[in-house]
C-alpha positions as CSV (number, residue, x, y, z in Angstrom):
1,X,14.0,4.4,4.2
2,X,11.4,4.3,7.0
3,X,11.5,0.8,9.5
4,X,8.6,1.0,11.2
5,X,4.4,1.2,10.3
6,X,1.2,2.0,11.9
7,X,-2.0,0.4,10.1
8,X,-5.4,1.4,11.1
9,X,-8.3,0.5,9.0
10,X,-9.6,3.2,8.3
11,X,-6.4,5.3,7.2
12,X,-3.8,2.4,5.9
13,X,-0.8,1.7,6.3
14,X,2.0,4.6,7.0
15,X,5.6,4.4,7.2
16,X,8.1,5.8,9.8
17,X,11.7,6.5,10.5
18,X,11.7,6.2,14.0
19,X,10.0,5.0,17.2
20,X,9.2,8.0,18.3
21,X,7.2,9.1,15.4
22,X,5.9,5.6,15.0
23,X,4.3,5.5,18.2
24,X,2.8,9.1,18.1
25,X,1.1,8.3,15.1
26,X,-0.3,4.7,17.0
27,X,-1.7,7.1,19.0
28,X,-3.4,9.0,17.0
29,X,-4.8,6.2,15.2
30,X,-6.4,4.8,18.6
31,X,-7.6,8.3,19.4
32,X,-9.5,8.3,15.7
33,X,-11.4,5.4,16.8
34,X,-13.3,7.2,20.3
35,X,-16.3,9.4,19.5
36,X,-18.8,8.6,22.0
37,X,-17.5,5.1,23.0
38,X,-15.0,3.3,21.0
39,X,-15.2,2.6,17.5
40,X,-15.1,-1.6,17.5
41,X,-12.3,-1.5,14.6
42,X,-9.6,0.2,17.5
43,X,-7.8,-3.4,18.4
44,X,-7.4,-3.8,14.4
45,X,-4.9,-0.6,14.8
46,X,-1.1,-2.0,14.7
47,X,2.6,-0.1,14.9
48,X,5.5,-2.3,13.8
49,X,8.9,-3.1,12.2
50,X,9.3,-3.6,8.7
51,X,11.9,-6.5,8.6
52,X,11.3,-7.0,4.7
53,X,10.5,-5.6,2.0
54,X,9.0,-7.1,-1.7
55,X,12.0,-5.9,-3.7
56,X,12.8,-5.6,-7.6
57,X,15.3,-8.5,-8.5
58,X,16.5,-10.1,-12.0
59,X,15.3,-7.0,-14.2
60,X,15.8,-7.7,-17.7
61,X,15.2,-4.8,-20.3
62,X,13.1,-5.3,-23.9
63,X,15.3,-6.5,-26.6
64,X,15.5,-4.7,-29.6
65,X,12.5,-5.5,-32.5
66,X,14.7,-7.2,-34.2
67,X,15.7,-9.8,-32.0
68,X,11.9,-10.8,-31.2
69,X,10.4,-13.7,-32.9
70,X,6.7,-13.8,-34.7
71,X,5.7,-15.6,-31.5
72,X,7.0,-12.9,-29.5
73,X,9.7,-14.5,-28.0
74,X,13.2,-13.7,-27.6
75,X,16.4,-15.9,-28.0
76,X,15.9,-17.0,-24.9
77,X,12.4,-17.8,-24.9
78,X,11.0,-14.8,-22.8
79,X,7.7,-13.4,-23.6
80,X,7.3,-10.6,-25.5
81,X,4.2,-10.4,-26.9
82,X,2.8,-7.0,-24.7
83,X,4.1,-3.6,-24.4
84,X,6.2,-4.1,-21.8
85,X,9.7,-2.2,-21.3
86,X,10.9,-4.8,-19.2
87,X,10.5,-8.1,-16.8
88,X,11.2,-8.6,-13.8
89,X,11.1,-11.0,-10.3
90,X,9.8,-9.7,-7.2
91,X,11.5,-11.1,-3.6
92,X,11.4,-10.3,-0.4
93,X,14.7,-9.0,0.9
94,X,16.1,-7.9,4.4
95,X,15.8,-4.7,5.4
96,X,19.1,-3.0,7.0
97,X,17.9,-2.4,11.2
């Protein structure tokens, strides 16, 4: 899993595993930005560490037909009215340094 990120505006976001590569690619970005004087968006160019990351948490997978009510609800009272294979929570969780 990559730690660090460049963003530039005009190419996104991209992930890294190391420093090394990170910065490289930082450069690259700034260079983008110089035709025949700079490009104003160059300062919006930024290299980083991911600390956190918007994770999957408290997946629960579609009950069986059976056990849906004609409201679309389950035992429990989860919606189940759409399509949908499953639900879930999204958190942010600590990445390992």
């Amino acid at each position: 899993m990559s730690n660090y990120f460049v963003y530039c505006p005009d190419c996104g976001m991209e992930e890294y595993d190391t420093i090394e590569k990170r910065d490289a690619a930082a450069h690259d970005c700034i260079q983008h930005h110089l035709n025949d004087g700079w490009d104003e968006a160059v300062d919006q160019v930024v290299a980083g560490v991911i600390t956190s990351r918007a994770t999957q948490t408290d997946l629960k997978k579609r009950p069986p037909d059976s056990e849906i009510d004609e409201n679309g609800e389950d035992e429990h009272g989860s919606d189940w009215s759409g399509d949908f294979e499953f639900i879930c929570d999204y958190k942010m969780i600590e990445v390992a340094a």
